[in-house]
ChimeraX commands (.cxc) that place a marker at each C-alpha (Angstrom):
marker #1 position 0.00,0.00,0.00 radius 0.5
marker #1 position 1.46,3.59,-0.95 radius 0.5
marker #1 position -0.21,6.51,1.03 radius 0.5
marker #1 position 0.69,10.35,-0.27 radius 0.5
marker #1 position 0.16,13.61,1.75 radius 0.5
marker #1 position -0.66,16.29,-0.89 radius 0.5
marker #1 position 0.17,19.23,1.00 radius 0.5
marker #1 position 0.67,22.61,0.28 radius 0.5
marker #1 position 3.65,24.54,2.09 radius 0.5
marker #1 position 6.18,23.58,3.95 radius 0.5
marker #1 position 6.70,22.74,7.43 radius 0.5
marker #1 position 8.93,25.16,8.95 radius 0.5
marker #1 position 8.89,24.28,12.52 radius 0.5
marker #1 position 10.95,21.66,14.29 radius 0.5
marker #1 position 8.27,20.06,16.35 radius 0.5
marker #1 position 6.23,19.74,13.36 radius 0.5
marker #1 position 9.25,18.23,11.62 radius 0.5
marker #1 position 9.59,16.14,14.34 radius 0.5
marker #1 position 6.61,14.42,14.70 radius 0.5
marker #1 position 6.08,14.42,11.08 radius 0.5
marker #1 position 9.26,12.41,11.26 radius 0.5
marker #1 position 8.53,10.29,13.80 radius 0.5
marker #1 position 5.04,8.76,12.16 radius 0.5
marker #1 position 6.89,8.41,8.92 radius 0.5
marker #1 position 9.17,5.95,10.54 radius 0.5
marker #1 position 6.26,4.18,12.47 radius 0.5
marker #1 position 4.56,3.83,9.22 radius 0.5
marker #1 position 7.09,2.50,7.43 radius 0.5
marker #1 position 6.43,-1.13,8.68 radius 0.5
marker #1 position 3.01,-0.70,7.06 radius 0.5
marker #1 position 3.28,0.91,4.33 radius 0.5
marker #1 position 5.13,3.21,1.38 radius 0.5
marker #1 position 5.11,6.84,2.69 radius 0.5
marker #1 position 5.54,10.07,0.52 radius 0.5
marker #1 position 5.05,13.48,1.12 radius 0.5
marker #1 position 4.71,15.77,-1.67 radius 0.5
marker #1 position 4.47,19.61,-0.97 radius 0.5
marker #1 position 3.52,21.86,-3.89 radius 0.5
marker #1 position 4.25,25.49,-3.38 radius 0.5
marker #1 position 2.15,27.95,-1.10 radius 0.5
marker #1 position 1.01,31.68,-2.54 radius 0.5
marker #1 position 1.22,34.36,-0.50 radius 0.5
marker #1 position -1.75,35.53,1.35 radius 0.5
marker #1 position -2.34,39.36,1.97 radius 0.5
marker #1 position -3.95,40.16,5.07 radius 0.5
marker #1 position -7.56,41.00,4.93 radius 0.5
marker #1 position -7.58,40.12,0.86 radius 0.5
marker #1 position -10.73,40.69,-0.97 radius 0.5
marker #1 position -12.45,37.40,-1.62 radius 0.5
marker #1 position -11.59,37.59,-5.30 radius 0.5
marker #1 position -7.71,37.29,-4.44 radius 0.5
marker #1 position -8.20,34.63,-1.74 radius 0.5
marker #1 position -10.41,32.60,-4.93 radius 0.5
marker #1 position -7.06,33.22,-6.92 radius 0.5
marker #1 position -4.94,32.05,-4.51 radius 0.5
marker #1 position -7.06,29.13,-3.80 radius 0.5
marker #1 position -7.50,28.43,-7.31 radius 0.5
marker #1 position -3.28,28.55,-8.15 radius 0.5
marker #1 position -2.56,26.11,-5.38 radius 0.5
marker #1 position -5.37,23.55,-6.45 radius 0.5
marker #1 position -3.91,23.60,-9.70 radius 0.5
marker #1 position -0.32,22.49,-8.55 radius 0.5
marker #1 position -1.97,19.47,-6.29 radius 0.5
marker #1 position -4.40,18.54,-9.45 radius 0.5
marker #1 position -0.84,18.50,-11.24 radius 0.5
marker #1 position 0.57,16.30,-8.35 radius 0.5
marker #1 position -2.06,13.79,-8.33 radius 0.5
marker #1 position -1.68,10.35,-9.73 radius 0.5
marker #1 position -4.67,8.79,-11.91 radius 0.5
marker #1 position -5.05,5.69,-10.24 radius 0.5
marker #1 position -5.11,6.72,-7.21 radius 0.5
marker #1 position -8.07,7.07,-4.40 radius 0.5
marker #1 position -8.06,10.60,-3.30 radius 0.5
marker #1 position -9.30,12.04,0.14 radius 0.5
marker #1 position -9.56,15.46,0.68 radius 0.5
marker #1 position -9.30,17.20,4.33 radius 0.5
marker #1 position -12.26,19.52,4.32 radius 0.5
marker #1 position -14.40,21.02,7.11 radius 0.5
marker #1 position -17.48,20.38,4.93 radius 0.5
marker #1 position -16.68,16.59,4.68 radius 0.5
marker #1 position -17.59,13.64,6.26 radius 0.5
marker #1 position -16.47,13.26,10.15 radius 0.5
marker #1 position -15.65,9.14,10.61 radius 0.5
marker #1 position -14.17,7.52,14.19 radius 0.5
marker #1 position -10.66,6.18,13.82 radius 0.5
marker #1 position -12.43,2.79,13.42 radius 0.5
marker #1 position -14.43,4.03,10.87 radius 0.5
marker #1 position -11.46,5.39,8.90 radius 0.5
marker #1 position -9.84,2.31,9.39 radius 0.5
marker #1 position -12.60,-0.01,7.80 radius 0.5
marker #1 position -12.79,3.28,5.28 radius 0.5
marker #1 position -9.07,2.41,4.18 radius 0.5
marker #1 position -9.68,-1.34,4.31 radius 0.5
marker #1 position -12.72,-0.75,1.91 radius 0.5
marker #1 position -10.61,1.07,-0.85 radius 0.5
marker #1 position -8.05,-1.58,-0.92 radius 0.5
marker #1 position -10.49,-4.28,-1.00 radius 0.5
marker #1 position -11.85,-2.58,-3.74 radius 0.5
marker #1 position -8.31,-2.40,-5.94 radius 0.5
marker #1 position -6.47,1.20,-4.82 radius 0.5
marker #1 position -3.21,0.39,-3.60 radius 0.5
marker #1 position -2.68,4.07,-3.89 radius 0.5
marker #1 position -4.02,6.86,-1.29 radius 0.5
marker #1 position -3.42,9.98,-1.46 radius 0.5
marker #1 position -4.73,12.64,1.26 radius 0.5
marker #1 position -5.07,16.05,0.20 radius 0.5
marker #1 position -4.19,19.03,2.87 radius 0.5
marker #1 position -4.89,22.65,1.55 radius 0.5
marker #1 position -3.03,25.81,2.55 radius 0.5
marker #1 position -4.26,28.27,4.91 radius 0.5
marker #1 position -7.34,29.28,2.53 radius 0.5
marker #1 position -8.49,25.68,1.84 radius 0.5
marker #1 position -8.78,23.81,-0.87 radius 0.5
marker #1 position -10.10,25.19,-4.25 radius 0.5
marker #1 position -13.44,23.61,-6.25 radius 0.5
marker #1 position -11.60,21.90,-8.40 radius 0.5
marker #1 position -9.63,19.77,-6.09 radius 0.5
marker #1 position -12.83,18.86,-3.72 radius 0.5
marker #1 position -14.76,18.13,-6.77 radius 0.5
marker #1 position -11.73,15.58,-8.09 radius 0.5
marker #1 position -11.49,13.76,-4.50 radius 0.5
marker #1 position -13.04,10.19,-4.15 radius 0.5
marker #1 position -14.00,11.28,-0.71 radius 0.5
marker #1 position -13.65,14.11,1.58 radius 0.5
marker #1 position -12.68,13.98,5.23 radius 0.5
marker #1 position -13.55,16.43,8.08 radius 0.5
marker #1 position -11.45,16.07,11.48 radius 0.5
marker #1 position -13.90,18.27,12.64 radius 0.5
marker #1 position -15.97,21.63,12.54 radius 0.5
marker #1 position -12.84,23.44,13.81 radius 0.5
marker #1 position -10.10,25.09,12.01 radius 0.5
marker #1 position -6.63,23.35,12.65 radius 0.5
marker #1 position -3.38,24.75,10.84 radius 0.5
marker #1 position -2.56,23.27,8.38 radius 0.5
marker #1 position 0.54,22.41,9.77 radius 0.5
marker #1 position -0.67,20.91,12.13 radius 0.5
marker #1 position -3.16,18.69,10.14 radius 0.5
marker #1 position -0.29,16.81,8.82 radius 0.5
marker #1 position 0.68,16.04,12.63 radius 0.5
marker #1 position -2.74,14.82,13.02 radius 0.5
marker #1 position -3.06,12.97,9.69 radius 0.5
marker #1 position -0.07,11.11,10.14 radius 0.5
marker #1 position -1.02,10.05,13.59 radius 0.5
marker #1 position -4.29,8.45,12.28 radius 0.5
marker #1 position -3.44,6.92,9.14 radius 0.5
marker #1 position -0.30,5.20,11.59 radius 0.5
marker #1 position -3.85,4.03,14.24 radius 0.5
marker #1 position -5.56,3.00,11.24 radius 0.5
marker #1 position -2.92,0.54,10.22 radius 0.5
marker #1 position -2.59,-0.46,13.64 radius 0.5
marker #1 position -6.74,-1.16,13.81 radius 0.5
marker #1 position -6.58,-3.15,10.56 radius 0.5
marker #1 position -3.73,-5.10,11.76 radius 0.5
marker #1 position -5.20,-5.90,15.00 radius 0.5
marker #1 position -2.48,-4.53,17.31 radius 0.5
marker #1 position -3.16,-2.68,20.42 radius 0.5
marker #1 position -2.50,1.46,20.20 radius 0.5
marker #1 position -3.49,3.52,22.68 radius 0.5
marker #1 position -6.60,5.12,23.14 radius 0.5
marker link #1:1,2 radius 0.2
marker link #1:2,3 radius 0.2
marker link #1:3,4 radius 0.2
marker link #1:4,5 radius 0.2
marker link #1:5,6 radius 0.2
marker link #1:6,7 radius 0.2
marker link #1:7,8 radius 0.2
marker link #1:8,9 radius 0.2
marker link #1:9,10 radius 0.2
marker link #1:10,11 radius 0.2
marker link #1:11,12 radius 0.2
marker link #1:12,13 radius 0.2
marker link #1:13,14 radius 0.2
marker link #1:14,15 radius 0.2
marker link #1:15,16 radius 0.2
marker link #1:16,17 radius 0.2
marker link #1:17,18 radius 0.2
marker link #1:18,19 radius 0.2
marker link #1:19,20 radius 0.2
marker link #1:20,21 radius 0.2
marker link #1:21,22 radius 0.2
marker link #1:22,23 radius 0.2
marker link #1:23,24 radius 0.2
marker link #1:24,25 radius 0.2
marker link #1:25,26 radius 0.2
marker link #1:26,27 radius 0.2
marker link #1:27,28 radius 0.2
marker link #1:28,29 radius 0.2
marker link #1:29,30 radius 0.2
marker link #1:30,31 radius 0.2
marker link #1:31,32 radius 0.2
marker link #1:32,33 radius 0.2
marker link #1:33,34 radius 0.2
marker link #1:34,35 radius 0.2
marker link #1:35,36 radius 0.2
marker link #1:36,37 radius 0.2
marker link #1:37,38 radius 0.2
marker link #1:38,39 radius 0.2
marker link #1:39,40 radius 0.2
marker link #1:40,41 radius 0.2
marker link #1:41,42 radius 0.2
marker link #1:42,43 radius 0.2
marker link #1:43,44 radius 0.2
marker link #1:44,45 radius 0.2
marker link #1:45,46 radius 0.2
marker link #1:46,47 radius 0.2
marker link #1:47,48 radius 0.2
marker link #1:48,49 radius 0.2
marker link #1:49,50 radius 0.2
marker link #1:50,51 radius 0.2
marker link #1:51,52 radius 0.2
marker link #1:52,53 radius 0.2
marker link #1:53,54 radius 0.2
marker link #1:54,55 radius 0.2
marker link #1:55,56 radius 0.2
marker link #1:56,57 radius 0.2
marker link #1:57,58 radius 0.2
marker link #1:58,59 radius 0.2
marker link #1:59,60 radius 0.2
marker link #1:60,61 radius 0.2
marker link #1:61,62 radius 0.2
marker link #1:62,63 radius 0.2
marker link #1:63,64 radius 0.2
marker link #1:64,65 radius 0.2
marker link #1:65,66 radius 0.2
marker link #1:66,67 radius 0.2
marker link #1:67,68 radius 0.2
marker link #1:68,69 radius 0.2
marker link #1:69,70 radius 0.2
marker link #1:70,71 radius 0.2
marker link #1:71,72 radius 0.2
marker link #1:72,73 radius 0.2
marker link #1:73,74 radius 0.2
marker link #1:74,75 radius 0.2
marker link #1:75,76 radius 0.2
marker link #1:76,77 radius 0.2
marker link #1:77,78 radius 0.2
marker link #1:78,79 radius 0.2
marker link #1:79,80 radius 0.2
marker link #1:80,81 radius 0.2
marker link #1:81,82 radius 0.2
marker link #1:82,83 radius 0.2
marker link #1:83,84 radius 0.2
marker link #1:84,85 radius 0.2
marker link #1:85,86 radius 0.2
marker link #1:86,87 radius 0.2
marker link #1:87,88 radius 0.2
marker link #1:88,89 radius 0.2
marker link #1:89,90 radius 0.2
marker link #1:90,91 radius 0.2
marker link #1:91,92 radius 0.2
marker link #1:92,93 radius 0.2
marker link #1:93,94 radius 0.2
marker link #1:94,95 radius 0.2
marker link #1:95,96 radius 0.2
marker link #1:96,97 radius 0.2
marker link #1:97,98 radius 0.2
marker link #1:98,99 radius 0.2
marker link #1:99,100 radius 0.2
marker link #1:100,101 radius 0.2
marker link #1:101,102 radius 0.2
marker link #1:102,103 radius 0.2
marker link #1:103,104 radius 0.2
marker link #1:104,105 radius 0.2
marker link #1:105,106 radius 0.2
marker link #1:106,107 radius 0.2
marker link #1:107,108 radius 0.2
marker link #1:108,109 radius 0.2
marker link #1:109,110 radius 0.2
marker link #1:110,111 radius 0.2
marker link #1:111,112 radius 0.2
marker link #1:112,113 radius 0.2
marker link #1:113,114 radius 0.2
marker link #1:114,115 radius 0.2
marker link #1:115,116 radius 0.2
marker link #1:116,117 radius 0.2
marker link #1:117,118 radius 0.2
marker link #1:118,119 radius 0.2
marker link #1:119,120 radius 0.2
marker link #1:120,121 radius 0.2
marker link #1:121,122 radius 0.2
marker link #1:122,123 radius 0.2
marker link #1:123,124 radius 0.2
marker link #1:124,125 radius 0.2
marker link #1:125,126 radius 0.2
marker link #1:126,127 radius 0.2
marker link #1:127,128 radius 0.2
marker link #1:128,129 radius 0.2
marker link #1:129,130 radius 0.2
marker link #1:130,131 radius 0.2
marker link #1:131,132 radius 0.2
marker link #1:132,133 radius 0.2
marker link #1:133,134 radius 0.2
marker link #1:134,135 radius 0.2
marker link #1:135,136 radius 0.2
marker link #1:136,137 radius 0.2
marker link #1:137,138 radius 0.2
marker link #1:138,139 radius 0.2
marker link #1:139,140 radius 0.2
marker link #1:140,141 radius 0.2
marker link #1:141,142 radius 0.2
marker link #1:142,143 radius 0.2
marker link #1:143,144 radius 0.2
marker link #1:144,145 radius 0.2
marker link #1:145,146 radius 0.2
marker link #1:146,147 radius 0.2
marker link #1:147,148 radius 0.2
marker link #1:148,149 radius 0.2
marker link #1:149,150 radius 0.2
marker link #1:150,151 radius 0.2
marker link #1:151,152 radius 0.2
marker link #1:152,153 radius 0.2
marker link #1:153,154 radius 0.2
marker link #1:154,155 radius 0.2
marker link #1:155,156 radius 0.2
marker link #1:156,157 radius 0.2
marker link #1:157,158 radius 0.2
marker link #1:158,159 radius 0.2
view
């Protein structure tokens, strides 16, 4: 199984880096991990919505350029659907029992995601109502993607 983070940015903090790090290498056992980060625009404070649209719209064109045909994309989106860890788990079991050996989560930047990436995605995923950085959401991603393996495999992991 091959799982891709579509992100856009980079990290620039060390604790981010860190624990990015660290999940990597406990999901290395499980599975082929690759993190692809397409470049971030820069976002004027207070922009008019028109500009934050462009911006949006630039940086959903370099992760539609970044994404791989036969692969099963999920989207991080406030607006998606909210699933337990158990539920994301059977989720991920699903699409492989199905024939993707390839996921690929998408992460926006700090706007979001444009149209024409959530309209592209197999499936989009809400962590919750909240707005996380998107930093951050990698953090978080990693962690749960490394408990879903963990669920599917039928190993304990904390709770």
């Amino acid at each position: 199984m091959k799982i891709t983070l579509l992100t856009v940015g980079k990290i620039k903090e060390k604790y981010f880096n860190a624990a990015i790090d660290e999940y990597s290498k406990r999901l290395s056992r499980y599975c082929k991990l690759e993190i692809i980060e397409v470049a971030d625009e820069k976002t004027p404070d207070k922009a008019p919505e028109a500009i934050n649209r462009q911006i949006k719209e630039k940086e959903g064109e370099r992760l539609l350029a970044a994404m791989k045909e036969d692969a099963y994309i999920i989207a991080l989106a406030i607006d998606g659907t909210e699933l337990s860890s158990e539920k994301l788990a059977a989720k991920m079991n699903q699409i492989t029992l199905n024939g993707k050996s390839h996921i690929i989560f998408v992460i926006g930047g700090s706007l979001g995601l444009s149209d024409a990436v959530l309209k592209c995605a197999d499936f989009k995923l809400s962590f919750s109502p909240m707005t996380f950085p998107h930093q951050l959401m990698r953090v978080v991603l990693l962690e749960q993607i490394y408990r879903t393996f963990k669920i599917n495999a039928g190993e304990p992991y904390h709770k």
